[in-house]
C-alpha positions, 0 to 999 in steps of 0.5 A: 637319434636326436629328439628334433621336436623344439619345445613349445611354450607353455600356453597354460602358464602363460595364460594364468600369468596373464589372468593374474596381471589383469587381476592386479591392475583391475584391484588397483583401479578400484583403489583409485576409482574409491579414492577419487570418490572420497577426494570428490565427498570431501570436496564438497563437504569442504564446499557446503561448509564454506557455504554454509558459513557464507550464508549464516555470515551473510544472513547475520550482516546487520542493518546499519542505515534506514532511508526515508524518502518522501514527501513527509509533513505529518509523518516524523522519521523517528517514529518511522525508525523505532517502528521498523528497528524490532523488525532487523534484529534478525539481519539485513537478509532475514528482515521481513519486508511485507511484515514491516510495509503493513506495520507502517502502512497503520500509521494515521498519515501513511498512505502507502509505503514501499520497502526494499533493501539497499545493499549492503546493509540499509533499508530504504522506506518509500512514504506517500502520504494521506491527502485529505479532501474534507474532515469526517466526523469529529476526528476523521479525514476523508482521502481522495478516494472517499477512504477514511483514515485517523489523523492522530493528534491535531496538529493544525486547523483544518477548519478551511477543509469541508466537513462530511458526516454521516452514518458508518459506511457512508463516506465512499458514497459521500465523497462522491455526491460531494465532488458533484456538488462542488462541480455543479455549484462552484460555477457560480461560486457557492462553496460547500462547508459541510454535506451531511447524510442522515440514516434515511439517506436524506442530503443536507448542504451549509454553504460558505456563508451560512446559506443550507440547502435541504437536498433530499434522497441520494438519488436526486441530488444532481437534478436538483442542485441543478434546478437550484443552481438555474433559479439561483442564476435568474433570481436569487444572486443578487440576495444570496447574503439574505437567503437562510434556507432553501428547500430542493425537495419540490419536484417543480421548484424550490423553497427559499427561506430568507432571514427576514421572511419566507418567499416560494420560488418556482421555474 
């Protein structure tokens, strides 16, 4: 008889030939996951590089053009430019622009400065300078705000500003009974030309015209540059050219010294 039985494949072989394939393409997907990896490294060590370059490049651009805008009658440009130029050897983006606005900041007539870069390659200064209300001492100048600053070298007179003095760290407070002053007196057109405070506090004012008032304590100052001011209206006016000296330190009147001879004025 003839053996029917068809044969059957072989299961095992074709397991094992499958498990083979399977091997094969996992290896050659390891091979492409590791060299897309390493594509992936020099891609962005190539990008970091150029990137690195870029900056060291654009770090490096130097600061060709400084701008100086403002108002400037006592501040020169050139002294603004060789002030600043140490500060940009290290290129437009490394300059350190706090440091160069407080260097600029310490000249005598800068008030405040502003810095700021200007691409591609220049500085520009902002410059506003000091105004001087009164002179303080013998080469000190008094700002809006009662701030003392150094003028440097005179270059004008400044005869035609009021003088101020007084002790170290009385000019704020000066400033202040100076500007009242001014709004009490001017008025009747007295013009102060010099306030003077002493170490005890005490308030002397020369008039245009040579005419000093003794005014006293800080504290009193308005009341009795009122009090002279109404006595001045109803009676002394007409001789202001012949007053020396008046005495505001009465708690009821004043003292007027004339140039002549001496008289006692009351309200």
């Amino acid at each position: 008889m003839k053996n029917t039985r068809e044969k059957r494949p072989n299961r095992k072989s074709s397991k094992g030939a499958t498990r083979k394939s399977k091997a094969v393409m996992a290896k050659k997907t390891r091979s492409f996951a590791w060299l897309n990896r390493m594509l992936i490294l020099m891609a962005v060590v190539a990008v970091t590089a150029l990137a690195g370059k870029g900056y060291i490049a654009l770090h490096a651009i130097p600061v060709e053009h400084i701008i100086v805008s403002g108002k400037l009658e006592h501040t020169k440009t050139a002294a603004l430019e060789k002030m600043v130029r140490p500060a940009l050897v290290g290129g437009f983006l490394n300059a350190d622009l706090e440091r160069i606005r407080a260097q600029l900041q310490r000249l005598p007539w800068v008030y405040e400065v502003s810095v700021r870069r200007r691409w591609p390659n220049a500085l520009e200064l902002h410059v506003v300078e000091q105004l001087p209300i009164a002179r303080w001492g013998t080469d000190g100048f008094l700002n809006h705000e009662g701030v003392v600053f150094q003028s440097g070298e005179v270059e004008q007179d400044w005869s035609v500003l009021p003088l101020l003095r007084g002790p170290q760290g009385a000019a704020s407070a000066l400033m202040g009974i100076y500007q009242q002053a001014i709004e009490i007196l001017s008025p009747e057109k007295l013009i102060v030309k010099e306030l003077t405070v002493d170490d005890r506090g005490q308030v002397t004012a020369r008039l245009r015209g040579d005419t000093v008032l003794v005014i006293g304590g800080e504290d009193f100052v308005e009341e009795r540059l009122r009090r002279f001011v109404a006595v001045y209206r109803a009676e002394l006016a007409t001789e202001k050219d012949r007053i020396a000296r008046v005495d505001l330190r009465y708690q009821n009147g004043l003292a007027v010294d004339y140039r002549e001879s001496p008289r006692v004025a009351g309200l």
